[in-house]
Backbone as CSV, one residue per row, in Angstrom:
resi,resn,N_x,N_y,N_z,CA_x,CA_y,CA_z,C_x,C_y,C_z
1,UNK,0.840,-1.186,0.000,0.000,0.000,0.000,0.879,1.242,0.000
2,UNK,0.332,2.108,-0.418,1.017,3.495,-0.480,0.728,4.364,0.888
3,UNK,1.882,5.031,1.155,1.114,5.902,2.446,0.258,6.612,1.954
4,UNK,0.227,7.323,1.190,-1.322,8.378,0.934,-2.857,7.426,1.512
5,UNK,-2.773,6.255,0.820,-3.741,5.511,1.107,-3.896,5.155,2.512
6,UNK,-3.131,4.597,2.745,-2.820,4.172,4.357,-3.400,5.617,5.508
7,UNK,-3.031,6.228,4.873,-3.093,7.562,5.721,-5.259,7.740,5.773
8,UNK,-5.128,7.616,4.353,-6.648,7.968,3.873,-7.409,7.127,5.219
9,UNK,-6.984,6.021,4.791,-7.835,4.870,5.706,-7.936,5.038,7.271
10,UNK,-6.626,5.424,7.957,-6.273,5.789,9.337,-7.187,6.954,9.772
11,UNK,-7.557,7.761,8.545,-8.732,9.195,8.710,-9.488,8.686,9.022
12,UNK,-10.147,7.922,7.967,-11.293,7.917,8.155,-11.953,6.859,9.611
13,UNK,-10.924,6.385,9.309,-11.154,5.159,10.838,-11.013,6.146,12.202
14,UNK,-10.522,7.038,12.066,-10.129,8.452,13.157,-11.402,8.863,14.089
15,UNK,-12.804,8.641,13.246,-13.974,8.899,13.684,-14.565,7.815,14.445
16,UNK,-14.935,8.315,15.653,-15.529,7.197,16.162,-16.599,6.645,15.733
17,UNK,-17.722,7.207,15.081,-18.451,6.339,14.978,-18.140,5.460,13.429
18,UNK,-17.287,6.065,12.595,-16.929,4.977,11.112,-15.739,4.093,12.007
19,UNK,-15.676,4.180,12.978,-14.388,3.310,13.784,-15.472,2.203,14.399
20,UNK,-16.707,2.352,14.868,-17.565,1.412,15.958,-17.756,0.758,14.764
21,UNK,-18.081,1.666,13.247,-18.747,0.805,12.383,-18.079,-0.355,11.948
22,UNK,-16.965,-0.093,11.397,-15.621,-0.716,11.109,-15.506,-2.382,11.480
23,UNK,-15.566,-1.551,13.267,-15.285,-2.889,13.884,-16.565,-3.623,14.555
24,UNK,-17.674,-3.153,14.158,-18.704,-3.674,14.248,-19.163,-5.149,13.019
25,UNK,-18.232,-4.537,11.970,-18.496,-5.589,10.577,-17.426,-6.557,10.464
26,UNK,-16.377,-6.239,11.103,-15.468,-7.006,11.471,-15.822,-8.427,12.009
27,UNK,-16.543,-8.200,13.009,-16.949,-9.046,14.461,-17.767,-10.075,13.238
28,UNK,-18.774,-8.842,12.447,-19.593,-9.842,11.906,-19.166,-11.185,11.152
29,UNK,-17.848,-10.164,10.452,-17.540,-11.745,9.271,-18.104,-11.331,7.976
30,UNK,-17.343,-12.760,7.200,-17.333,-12.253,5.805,-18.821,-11.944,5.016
31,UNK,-19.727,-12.608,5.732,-20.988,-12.176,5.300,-22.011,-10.860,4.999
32,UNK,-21.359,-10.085,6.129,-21.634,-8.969,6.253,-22.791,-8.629,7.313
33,UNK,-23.198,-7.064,7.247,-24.557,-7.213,7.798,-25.119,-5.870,7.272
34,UNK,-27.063,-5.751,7.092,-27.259,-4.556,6.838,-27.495,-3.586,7.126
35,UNK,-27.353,-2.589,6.388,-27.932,-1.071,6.636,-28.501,-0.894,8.111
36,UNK,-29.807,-1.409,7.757,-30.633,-1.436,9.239,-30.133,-2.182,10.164
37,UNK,-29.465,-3.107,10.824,-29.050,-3.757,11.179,-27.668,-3.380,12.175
38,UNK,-26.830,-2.561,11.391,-25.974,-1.548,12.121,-26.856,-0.335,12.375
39,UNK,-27.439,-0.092,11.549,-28.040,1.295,12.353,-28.761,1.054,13.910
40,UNK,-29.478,-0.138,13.738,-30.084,-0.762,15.349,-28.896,-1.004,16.014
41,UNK,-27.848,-1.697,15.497,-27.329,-1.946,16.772,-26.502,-0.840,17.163
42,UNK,-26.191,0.098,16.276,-25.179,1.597,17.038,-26.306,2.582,17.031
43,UNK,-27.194,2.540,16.898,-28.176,3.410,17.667,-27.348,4.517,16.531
44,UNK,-27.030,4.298,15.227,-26.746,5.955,14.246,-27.593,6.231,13.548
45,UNK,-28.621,7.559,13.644,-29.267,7.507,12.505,-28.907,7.895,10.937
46,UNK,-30.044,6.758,10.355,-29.618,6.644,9.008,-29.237,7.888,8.068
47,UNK,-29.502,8.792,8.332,-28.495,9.743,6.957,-27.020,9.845,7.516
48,UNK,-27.010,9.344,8.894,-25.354,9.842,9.080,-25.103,8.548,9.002
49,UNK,-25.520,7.484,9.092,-25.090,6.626,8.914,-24.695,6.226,7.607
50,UNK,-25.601,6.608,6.634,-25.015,6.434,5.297,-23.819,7.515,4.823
51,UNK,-23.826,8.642,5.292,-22.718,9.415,4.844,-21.136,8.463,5.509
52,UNK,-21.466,7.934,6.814,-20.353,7.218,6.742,-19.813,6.370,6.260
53,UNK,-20.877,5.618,6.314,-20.471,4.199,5.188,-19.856,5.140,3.974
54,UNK,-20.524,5.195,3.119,-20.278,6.163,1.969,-18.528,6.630,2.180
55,UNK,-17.999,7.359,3.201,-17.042,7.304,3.070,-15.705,6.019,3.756
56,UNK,-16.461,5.078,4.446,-15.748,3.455,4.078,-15.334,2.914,2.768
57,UNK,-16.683,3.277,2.780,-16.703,2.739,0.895,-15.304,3.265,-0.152
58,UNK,-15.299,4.874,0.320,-14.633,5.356,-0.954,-13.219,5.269,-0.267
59,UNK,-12.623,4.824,0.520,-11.022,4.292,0.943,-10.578,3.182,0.983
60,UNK,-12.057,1.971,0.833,-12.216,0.547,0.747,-12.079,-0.009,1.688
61,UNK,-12.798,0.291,2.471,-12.556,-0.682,4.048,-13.577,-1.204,3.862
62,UNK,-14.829,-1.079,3.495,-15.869,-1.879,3.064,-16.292,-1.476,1.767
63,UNK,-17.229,-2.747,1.058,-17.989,-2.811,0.207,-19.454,-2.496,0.290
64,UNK,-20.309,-2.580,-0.216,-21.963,-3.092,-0.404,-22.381,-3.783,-1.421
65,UNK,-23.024,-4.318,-0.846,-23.975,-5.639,-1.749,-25.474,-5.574,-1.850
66,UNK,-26.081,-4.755,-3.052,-27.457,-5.194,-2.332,-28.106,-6.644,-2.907
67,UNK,-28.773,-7.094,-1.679,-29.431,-8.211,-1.670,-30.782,-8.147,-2.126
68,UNK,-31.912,-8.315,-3.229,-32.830,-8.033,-3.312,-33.114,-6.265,-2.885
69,UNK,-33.682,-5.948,-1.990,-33.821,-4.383,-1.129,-32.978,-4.071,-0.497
70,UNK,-31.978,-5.040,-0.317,-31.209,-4.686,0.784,-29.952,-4.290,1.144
71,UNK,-29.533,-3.448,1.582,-28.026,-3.038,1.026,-26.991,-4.072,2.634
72,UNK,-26.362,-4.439,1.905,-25.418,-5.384,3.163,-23.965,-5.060,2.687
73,UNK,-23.413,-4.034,4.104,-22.145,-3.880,4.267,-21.406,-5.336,4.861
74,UNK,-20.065,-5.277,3.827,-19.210,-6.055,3.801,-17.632,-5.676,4.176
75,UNK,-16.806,-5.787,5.400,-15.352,-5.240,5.574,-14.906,-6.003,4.346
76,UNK,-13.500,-5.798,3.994,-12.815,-5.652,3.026,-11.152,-6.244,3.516
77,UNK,-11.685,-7.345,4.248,-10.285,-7.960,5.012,-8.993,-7.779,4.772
78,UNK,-8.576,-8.113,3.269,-7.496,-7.712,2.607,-7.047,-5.965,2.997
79,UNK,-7.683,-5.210,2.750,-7.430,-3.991,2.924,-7.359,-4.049,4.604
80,UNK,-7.833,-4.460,5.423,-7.666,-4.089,6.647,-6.178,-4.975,6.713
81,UNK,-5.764,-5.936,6.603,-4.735,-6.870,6.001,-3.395,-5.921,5.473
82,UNK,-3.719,-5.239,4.587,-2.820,-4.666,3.915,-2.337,-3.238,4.510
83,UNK,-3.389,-2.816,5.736,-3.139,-1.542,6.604,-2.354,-2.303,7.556
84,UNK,-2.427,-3.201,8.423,-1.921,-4.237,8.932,-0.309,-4.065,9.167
85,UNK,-0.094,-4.740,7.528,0.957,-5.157,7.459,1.851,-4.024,7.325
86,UNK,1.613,-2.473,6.968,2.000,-1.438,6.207,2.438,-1.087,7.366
87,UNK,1.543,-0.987,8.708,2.264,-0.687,9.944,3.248,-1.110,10.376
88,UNK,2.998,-2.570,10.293,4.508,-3.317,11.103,5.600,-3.789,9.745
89,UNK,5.565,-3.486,8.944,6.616,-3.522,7.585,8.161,-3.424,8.067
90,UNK,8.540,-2.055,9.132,9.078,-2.098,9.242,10.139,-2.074,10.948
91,UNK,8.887,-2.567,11.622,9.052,-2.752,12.829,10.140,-3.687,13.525
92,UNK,10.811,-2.350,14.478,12.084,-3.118,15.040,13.313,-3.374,14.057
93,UNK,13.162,-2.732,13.162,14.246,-2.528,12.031,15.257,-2.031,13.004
94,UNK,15.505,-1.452,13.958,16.958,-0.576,14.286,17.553,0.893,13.975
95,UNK,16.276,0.998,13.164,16.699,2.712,12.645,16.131,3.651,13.905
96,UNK,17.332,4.590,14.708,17.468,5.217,15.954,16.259,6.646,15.578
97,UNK,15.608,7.244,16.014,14.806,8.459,16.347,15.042,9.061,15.645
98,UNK,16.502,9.751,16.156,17.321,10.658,15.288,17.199,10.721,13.639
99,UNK,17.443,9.222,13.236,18.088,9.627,12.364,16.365,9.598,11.245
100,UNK,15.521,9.276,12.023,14.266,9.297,11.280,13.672,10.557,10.279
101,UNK,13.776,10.512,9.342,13.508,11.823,8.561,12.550,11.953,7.423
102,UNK,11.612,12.842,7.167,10.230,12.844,6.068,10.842,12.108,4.808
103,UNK,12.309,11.608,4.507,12.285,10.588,2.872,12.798,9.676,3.916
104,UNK,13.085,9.153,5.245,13.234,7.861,5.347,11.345,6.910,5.288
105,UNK,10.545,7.870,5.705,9.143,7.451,5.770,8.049,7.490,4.146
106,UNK,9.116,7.975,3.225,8.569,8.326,1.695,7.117,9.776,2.229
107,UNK,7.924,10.365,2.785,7.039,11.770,3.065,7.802,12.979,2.236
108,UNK,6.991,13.667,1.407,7.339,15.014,1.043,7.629,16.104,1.868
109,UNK,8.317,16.898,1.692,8.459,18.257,2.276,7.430,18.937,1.914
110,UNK,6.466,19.788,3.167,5.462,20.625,2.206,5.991,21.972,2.174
């Protein structure tokens, strides 16, 4: 993964309630669960609830599926997988504080 992305994803997960959601679909499994379904169980109502999803959707932490009427959010394992691994990539490498700098992390100068 690229940091831009990585970063994207860490935002949006930043919010608590696209963070309860997150790991609310998690728990569920690969099946998913719907619309209404998270909205009952986090008590969010539905227009904010869809603006969040909506932005799950557009960093790919989840999908949707609709089923007949029904829209069923799906996490996106791989991508949570691939944030995962992006963290600990380079963990315990040995590189000291100091010498840590915005191109040892592939960060621009702004």
């Amino acid at each position: 993964m690229k940091h831009e992305e990585v970063a994207q994803s860490l935002a949006e997960l930043g919010n608590t309630h696209r963070l309860a959601i997150f790991r609310y679909l998690v728990k569920a499994g690969h099946q998913g669960v719907s619309v209404g379904k998270i909205q009952k169980a986090l008590e969010i109502p539905a227009s904010t609830l869809s603006h969040h999803l909506a932005r799950l959707v557009k960093v790919g932490l989840i999908r949707q599926e609709k089923h007949s009427r029904t829209i069923v959010c799906i996490p996106e394992y791989q991508h949570l997988e691939n944030l995962i691994s992006f963290l600990q990539e380079e963990c315990c490498v040995g590189i000291s504080v100091e010498r840590l700098t915005a191109e040892s992390c592939r960060l621009r100068e702004i």
